[in-house]
N, C-alpha and C positions, 0 to 999 in steps of 0.2 A: 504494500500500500504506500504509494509515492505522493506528495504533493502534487497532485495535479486533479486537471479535471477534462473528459475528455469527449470526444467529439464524436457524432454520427457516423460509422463506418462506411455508412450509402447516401451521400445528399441528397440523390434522388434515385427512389426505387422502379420509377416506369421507364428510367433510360436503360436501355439497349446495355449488355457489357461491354462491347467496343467502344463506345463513347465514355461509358465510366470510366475505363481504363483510362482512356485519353485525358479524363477529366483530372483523375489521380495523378499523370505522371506529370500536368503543367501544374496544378497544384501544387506537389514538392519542388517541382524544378528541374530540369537537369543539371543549373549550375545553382546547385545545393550545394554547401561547404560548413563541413562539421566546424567547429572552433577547435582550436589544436587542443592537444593533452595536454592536462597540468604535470608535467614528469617531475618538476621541483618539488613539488608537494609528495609527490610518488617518492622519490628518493628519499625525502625527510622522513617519512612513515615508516617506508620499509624499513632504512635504518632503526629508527628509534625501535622496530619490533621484529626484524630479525638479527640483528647482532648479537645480542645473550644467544640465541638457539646455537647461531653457525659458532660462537665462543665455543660451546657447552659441547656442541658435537663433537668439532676440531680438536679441542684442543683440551680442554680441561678433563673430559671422562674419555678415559681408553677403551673407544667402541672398538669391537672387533672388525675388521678388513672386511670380515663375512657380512657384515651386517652394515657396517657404514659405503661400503661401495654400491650399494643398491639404492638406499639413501642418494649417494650423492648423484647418481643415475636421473634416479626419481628427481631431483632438487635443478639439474640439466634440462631435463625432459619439461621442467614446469616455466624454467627461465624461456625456451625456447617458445611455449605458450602464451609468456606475459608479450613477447614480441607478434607473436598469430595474431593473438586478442586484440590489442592495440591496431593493427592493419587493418582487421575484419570486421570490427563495428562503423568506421565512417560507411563502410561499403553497405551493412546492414540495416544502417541506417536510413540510406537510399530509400531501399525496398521497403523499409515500413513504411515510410512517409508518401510510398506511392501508391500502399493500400490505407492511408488515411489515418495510420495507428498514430498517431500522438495527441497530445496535451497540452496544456498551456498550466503554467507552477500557479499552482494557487497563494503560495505566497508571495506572490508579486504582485498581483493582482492590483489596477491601479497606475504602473508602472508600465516602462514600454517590455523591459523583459518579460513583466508577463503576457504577453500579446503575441511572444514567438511561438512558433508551433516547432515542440519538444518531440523528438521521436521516442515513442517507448517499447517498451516488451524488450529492450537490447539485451535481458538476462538472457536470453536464448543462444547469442556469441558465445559467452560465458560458460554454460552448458554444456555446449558444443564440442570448443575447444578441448576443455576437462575431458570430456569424456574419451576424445582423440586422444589424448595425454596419458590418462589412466591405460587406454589399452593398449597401447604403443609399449608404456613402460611392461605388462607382463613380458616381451620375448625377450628383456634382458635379466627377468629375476625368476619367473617362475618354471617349471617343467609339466610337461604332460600327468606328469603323477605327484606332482604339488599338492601337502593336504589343505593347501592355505587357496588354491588355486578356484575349488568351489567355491568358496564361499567371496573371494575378489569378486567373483563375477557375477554372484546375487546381491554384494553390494552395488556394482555396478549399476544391475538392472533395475533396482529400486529408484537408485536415485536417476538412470535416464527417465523411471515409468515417472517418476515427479517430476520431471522436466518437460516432459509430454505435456503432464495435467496442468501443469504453473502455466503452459502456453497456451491452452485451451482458455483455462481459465482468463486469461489476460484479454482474447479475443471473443469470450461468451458474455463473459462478468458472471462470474458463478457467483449466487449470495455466499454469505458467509457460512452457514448452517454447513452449507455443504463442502465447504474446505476444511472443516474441519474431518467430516469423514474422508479426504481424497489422501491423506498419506496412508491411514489405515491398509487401499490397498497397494497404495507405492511398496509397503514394508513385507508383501508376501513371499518378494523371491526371498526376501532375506531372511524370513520367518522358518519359511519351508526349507532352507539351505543353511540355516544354520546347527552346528554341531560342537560347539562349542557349551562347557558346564552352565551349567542351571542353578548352581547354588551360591549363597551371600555367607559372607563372613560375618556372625553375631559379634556389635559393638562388646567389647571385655566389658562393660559395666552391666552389661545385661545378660551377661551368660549363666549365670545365679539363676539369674529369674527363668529364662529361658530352657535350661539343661543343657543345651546343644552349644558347640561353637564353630559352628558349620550347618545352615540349612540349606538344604533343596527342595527348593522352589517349584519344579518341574515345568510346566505347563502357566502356568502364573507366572514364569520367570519371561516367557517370551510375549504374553499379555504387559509386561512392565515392559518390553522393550519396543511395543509398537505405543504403546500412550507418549513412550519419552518420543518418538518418532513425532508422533502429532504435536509435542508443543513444543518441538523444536522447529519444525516448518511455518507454524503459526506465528510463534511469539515472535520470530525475527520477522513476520508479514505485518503483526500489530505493532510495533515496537517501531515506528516508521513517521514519514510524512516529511524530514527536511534533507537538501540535499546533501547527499555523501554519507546521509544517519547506518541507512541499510548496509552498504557496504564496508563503510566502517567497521560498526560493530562486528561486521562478521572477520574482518582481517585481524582485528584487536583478540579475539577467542580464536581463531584460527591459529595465533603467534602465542600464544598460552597454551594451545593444545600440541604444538611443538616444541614448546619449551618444560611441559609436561611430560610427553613422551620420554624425551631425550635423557632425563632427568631417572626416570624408572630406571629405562635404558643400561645407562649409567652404574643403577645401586642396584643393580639386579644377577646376578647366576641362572638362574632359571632362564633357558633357554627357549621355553614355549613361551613365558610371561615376557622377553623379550621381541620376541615374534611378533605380539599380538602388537605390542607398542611403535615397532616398525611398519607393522602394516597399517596403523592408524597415521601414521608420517605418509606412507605413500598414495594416501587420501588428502592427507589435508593441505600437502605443498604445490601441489598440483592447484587445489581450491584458493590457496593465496595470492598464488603470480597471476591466474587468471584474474581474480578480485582486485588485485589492483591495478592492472592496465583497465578494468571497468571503474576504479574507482578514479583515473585522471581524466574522464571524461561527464564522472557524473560526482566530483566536487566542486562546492559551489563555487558560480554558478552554473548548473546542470546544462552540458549539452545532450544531454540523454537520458529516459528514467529506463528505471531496470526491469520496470513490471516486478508483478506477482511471480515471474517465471524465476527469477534469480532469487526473492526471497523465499521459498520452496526449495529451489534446490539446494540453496546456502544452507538453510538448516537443516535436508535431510544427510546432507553428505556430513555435517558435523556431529548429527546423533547415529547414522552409521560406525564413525570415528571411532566415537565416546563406546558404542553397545560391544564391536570385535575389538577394541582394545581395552576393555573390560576397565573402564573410569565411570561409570554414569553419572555415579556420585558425585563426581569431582566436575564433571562437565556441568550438572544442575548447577553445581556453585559457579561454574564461569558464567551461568545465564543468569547471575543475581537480578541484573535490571532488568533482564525480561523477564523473570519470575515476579518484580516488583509491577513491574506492566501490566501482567496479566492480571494480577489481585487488584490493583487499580480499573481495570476495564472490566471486570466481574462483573459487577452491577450492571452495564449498559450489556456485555454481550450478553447476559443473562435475560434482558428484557425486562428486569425490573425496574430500569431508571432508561430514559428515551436515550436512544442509540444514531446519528445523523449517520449520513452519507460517508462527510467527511471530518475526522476530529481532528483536527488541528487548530492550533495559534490563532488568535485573528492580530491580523495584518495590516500598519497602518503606512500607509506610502508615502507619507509626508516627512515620517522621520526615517524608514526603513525598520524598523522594529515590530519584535514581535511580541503579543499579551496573551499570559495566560488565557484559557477558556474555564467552563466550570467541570468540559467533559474529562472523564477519567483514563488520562493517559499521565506518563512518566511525563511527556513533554510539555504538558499544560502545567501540571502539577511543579516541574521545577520551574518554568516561567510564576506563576503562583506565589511560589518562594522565594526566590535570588531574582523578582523584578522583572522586567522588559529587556530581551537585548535582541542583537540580530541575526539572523537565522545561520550565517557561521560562526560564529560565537558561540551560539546556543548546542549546532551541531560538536563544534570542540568540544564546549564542557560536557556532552553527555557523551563523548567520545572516550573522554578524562577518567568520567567518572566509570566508565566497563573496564579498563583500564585498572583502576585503584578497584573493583571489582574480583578481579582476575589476580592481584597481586595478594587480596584477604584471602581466595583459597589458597594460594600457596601457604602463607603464614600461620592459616587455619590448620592446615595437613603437618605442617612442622611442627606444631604442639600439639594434637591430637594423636601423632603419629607414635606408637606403644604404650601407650595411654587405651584410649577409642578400640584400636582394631592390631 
């Protein structure tokens, strides 16, 4: 869910297709021209949140040959995607804008910027790429008889089937209701294809109570792993509305879920427990480089929104992550603001308190600023509190704040850690 708002796909339904078409392509243009990349902002990001990982990997924990050459395989393979991505969206841009897909930023509204027509659904680049990326990287790590190799490829499948549905969606308007059940079956092949244990380690303060310090879960265990599926696809779709918020946050968890891994990695012997955390690496670096050649085009101000398609697939490739490299827990805690979002938007998506179209900021053009509203999101809520400010501003500080987010589960797991579990 982007700031925007958007426009009739058919301006006129009794024209002929050959003149729609016609109508569509002078409509866009053909001397249509994106605004270049932000790559400065790109650089400053990347740095500030991949430098600890490549630290951590390189050079501080002695990963094995076996396991860091595939890594850095994978880590090649994703660089050469940030460069795809960045080429592939002006061009894809084109093509929406010649079926009429775009919007105009409702936070501008007022202003000439908001009067441009914004191309969107570009999550579907994004998508794309990844997914090229991902399957490129098996012929350099895995074998015909890999036991890790099913289940790569039901994750796979999941998240292309959500990528499917995010575009769908993007071009139906699916209501809400119904987004909520569409990861449920994104998560099949992964449900049905997965084989990995079913059981949780009982917190030591509760093993008393409990008897066990090991339960299996069985069947309830893969019920808990499609609910995290749906609100991880969801919370990053409500958890929205300024530019650069979606992708942001998902590169900021993305570079916590790498620096997580590595981290196991690292303090680990167990050689299937390193596995798993490997194979959650060769998901999520792929999702980063792509995420940020989509994020220098769609930091403010937006030359592009990303649709429903990209916040869908951003969160199911991240609760894939989290589910085969056995953190879930740890991954909840990196969604603190989205878990804070969702308990904030309860009441409206529940129907109990009026629910708009669009919840966002209102927008005043005279000063550029943006004011709280009364609906229930993160983003009104801190406008609300820390006052009026502008819509990059706004997106930094809750950029800040997933960020100082991200850095409590660490802290939290360091004192918990032989204590708790």
């Amino acid at each position: 869910m982007t700031a925007r708002k958007r426009t009739s796909s058919v301006a006129n339904p009794e024209k002929s297709a050959p003149a729609a078409t016609e109508h569509k392509t002078s409509a866009s243009g053909e001397d249509f021209r994106l605004a270049p990349p932000k790559l400065g902002v790109i650089l400053v990001i990347s740095s500030l949140l991949c430098s600890l990982y490549l630290y951590l990997l390189c050079f501080h924990y002695n990963v094995d040959d076996e396991l860091k050459r595939p890594i850095l395989i994978n880590a090649g393979l994703s660089l050469v995607g940030f460069f795809v991505t960045l080429k592939l969206i002006p061009v894809a841009a084109r093509y929406v804008l010649r079926r009429n897909m775009f919007g105009f930023d409702i936070n501008k509204r007022g202003t000439p910027q908001g009067e441009v027509k914004v191309p969107e659904s570009l999550g579907i680049v994004v998508g794309i790429v990844f997914l090229i990326v991902a399957i490129i990287f098996q012929f350099f790590n895995f074998t015909e008889d890999s036991l890790w190799l099913v289940e790569y490829n039901a994750a796979l499948a999941s998240i292309c089937f959500m990528i499917l549905l995010g575009f769908v969606d993007d071009v139906l308007d699916v209501p809400w209701r119904v987004k909520l059940l569409l990861p449920s079956f994104a998560t099949l092949p992964l449900l049905m294809a997965y084989a990995g244990h079913t059981t949780i380690v009982i917190p030591k303060p509760l093993v008393s109570y409990v008897g066990l310090e090991i339960l299996d879960l069985g069947r309830i265990y893969k019920l808990y792993m499609a609910l995290l599926a749906v609100f991880c696809t969801n919370s990053i779709n409500i958890h929205a509305g300024l530019n650069g918020l979606e992708i942001g946050q998902t590169v900021v968890i993305a570079a916590a879920i790498l620096i997580h891994n590595v981290m196991q990695i690292g303090a680990s012997v167990d050689t299937e427990f390193r596995q798993a955390h490997a194979f959650s690496i060769y998901l999520t670096q792929p999702l980063m480089a792509t995420s940020l050649a989509m994020l220098a085009y769609n930091w403010y101000p937006s030359s592009v929104f990303v649709g429903d398609t990209y916040t869908v697939f951003a969160g199911m490739t991240m609760a894939v992550a989290g589910i085969l490299g056995h953190f879930s827990e740890t991954l909840l805690i990196f969604f603190l603001p989205q878990v804070l979002n969702f308990l904030l938007s309860l009441p409206q998506l529940a129907g109990i308190v009026k629910c708009p179209r669009h919840r966002l900021p209102k927008f005043d053009p005279a000063t550029g600023l943006l004011t709280g509203t009364k609906d229930g999101t993160l983003v009104n809520v801190y406008l609300r509190i820390f006052g009026r400010k502008s819509e990059k501003s706004l997106c930094i500080h809750l950029l800040v704040f997933q960020a100082l987010a991200c850095a409590f589960c660490f802290l939290l797991r360091h004192f918990l850690a032989g204590w708790y579990k």
